[in-house]
C-alpha positions in Angstrom: 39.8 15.5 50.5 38.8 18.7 49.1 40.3 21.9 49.1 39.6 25.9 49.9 42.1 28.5 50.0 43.2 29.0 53.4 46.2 30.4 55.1 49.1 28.2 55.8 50.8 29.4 59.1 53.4 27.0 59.3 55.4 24.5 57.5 53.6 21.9 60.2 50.5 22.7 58.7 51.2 22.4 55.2 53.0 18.9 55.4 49.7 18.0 57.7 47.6 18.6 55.3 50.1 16.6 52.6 49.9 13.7 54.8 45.8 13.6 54.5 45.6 13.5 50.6 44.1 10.9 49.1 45.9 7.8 47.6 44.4 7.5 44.3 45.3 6.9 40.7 46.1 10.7 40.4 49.3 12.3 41.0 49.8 15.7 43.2 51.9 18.3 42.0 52.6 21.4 43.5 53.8 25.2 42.9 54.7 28.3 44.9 54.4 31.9 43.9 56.0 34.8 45.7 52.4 36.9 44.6 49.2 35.4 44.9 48.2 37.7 41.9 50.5 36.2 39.8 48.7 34.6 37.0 49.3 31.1 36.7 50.6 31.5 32.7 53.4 30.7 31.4 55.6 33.4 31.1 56.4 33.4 27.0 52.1 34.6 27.3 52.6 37.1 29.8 53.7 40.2 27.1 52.4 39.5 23.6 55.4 41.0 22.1 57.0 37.6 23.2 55.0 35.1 21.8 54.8 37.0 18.3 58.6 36.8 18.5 58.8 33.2 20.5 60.4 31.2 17.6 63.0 34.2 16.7 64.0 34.4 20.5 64.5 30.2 20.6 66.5 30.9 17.4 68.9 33.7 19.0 69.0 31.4 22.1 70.4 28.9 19.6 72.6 31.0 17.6 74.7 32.0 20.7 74.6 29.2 22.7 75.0 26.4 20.4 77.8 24.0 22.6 74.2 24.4 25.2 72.1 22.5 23.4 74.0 20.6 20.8 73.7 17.2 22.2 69.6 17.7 22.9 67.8 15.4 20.3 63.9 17.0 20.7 62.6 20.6 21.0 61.2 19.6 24.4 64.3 19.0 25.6 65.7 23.1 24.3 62.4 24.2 25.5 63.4 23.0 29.5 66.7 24.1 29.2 65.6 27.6 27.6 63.1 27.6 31.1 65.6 27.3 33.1 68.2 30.2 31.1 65.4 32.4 32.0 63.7 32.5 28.6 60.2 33.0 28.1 59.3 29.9 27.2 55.6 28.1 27.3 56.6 25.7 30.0 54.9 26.0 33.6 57.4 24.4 36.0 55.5 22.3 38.8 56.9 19.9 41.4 56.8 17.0 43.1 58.5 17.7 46.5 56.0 20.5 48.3 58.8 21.7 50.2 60.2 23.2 47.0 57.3 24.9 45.7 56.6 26.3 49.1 60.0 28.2 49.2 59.1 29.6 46.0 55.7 30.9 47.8 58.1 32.5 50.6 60.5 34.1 48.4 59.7 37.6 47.3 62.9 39.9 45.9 60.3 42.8 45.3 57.8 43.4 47.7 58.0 41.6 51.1 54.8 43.0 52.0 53.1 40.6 49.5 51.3 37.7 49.9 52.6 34.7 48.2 50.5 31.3 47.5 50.9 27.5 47.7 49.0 25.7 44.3 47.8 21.8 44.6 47.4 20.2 40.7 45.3 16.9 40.9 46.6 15.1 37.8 45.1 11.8 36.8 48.5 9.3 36.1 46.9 8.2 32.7 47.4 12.0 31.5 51.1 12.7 32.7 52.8 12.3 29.5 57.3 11.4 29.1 59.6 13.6 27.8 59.4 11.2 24.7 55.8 11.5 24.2 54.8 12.1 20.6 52.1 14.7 21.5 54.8 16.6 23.5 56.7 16.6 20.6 53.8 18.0 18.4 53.0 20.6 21.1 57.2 21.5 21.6 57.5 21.8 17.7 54.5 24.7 17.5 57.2 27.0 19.6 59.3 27.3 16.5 56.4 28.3 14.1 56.3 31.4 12.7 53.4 33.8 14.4 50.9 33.6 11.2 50.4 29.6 12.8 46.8 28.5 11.7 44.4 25.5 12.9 40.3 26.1 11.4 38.1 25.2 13.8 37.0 23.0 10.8 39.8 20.6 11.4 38.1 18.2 12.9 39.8 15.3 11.9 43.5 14.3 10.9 42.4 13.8 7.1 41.3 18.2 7.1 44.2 19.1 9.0 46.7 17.5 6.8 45.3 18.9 3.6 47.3 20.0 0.5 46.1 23.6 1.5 47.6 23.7 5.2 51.2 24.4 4.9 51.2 25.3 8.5 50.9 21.6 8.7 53.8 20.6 6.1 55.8 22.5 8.0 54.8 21.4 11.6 55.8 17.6 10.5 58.5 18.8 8.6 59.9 19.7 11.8 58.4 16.7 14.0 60.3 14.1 11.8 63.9 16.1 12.1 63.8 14.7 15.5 61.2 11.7 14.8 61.9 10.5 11.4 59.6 7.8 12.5 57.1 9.8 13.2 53.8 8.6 11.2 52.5 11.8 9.0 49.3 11.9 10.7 48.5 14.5 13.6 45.6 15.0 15.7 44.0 18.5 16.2 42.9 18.0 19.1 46.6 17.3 20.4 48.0 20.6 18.8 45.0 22.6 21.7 46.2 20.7 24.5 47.3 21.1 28.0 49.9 18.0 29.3 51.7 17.5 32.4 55.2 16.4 31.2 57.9 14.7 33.4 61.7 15.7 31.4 64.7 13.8 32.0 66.6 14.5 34.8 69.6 15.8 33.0 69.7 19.1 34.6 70.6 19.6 37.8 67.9 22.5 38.5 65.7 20.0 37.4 67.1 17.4 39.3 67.3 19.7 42.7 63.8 20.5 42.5 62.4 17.8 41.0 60.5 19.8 38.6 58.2 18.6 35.8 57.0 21.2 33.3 53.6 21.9 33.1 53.2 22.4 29.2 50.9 25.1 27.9 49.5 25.6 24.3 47.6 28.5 23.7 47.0 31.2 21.2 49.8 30.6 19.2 47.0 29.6 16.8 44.7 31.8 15.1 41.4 30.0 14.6 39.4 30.8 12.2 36.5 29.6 10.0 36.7 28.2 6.4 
C-alpha cells in the first residue's frame, strides 16, 4: 500500500487506513506534529548554538541532576532520559501505538489555527537496532564530543579511522569502553554517519505510556574534510 498526503478527517479514517498496511518484514512507526511545517529534526539541530554546546549542556544536565541518572550504565540510556527532561537532545521520538502520535498531531498550545500532520516510518526489522546495540553506543558517545569532532571523508576503512593521528577517535573509544570495556577497539565509519531506529528499555514511564522508540539522528556534529 502506498501512500500520499491526504487529509485525515476522523480518527475512523486513520485506524482504516492502519488496518490496510501491509504485513511484511518491516515495522511501522508513527509520529504527530502539532505543525505540519515542523521540520522533522531533532531538536538539539534546530538552533546551532545548541549543538556547538550539546556536550556542555549533557554535562550541566549531569552536574545538577546527578541522583537522575546515576544508576544509567550507557549514554543512550542519559540521552532518552535528557529527551524526555526537555533537553535538546539528537533523539527523534517515534511510536508504535498511532493513537499516540496522532494526539500529538491534534495538540497545538500556540496556534490553533494550524495545521498539524500524522508521519508513517516504513522500517525494515533487520535495521531496528536495542538499546544495547554497539553502534547505538558509538552514535550516543559522539553527543559528548567536543564541537571541533572530525571524520575525513578519507576514512574509509576502520584501519584510517583509527590512526595514531585521529585523536577524535582515541577519545571516542575512550569513552565507548567506560560503558563497554568489552568493546573491541575497532569502529566503523560508516556507523559514526548513520541514521538507526532504536527501541530503549522501558524504564520510564513516558516511555512506557507512549510506547516511544527514539529515532536516533547523527548529523553534522562532524566536520568533513579532506586529507
Amino acid at each position: 500500500m502506498s501512500f500520499e498526503e491526504s487529509k485525515l478527517g476522523s480518527v475512523r479514517t486513520l485506524l482504516t487506513i492502519i488496518s490496510e498496511l501491509e504485513e511484511s518484514d518491516d515495522l511501522y512507526f508513527f509520529r504527530g506534529h502539532a505543525d505540519k511545517s515542523f521540520q522533522l529534526l531533532p531538536s538539539i539541530y534546530r538552533k546551532p548554538e545548541w549543538l556547538s554546546n550539546e556536550d556542555k549542556m549533557i554535562r550541566e544536565m549531569l552536574m545538577r541532576c546527578p541522583n537522575d541518572f546515576s544508576l544509567m550504565q550507557t549514554s543512550f540510556e542519559k540521552l532518552v532520559k535528557m529527551q524526555h527532561y526537555d533537553l535538546p537532545t539528537r533523539l527523534l521520538d517515534l511510536s508504535e501505538n498511532p493513537l499516540v502520535a496522532l494526539y500529538f498531531a491534534c495538540t497545538c498550545a500556540n496556534n490553533k489555527n494550524k495545521d498539524g500532520e500524522f508521519l508513517f516510518f516504513k522500517i525494515p526489522k533487520e535495521e531496528v537496532k536495542y538499546f544495547d546495540s554497539d553502534t547505538v553506543s558509538v552514535i550516543s558517545n559522539i553527543a559528548w564530543s567536543k564541537s571541533d569532532f572530525e571524520i575525513a571523508q578519507s576514512y574509509s576503512s576502520e584501519r584510517t579511522f583509527h590512526n595514531e593521528k585521529n585523536h577524535h577517535a582515541t577519545k571516542l573509544m575512550h569513552d565507548i569502553q567506560q560503558e563497554k570495556p568489552y568493546f573491541s577497539p575497532r569502529i566503523k565509519p560508516t556507523h559514526i554517519k548513520s541514521v538507526v531506529c532504536v527501541k530503549p528499555k522501558m524504564d520510564n514511564q513516558r516511555v512506557i505510556r507512549q510506547v516511544v522508540h527514539s529515532f536516533y539522528l547523527e548529523q553534522h556534529k562532524i566536520n568533513t574534510h579532506q586529507h
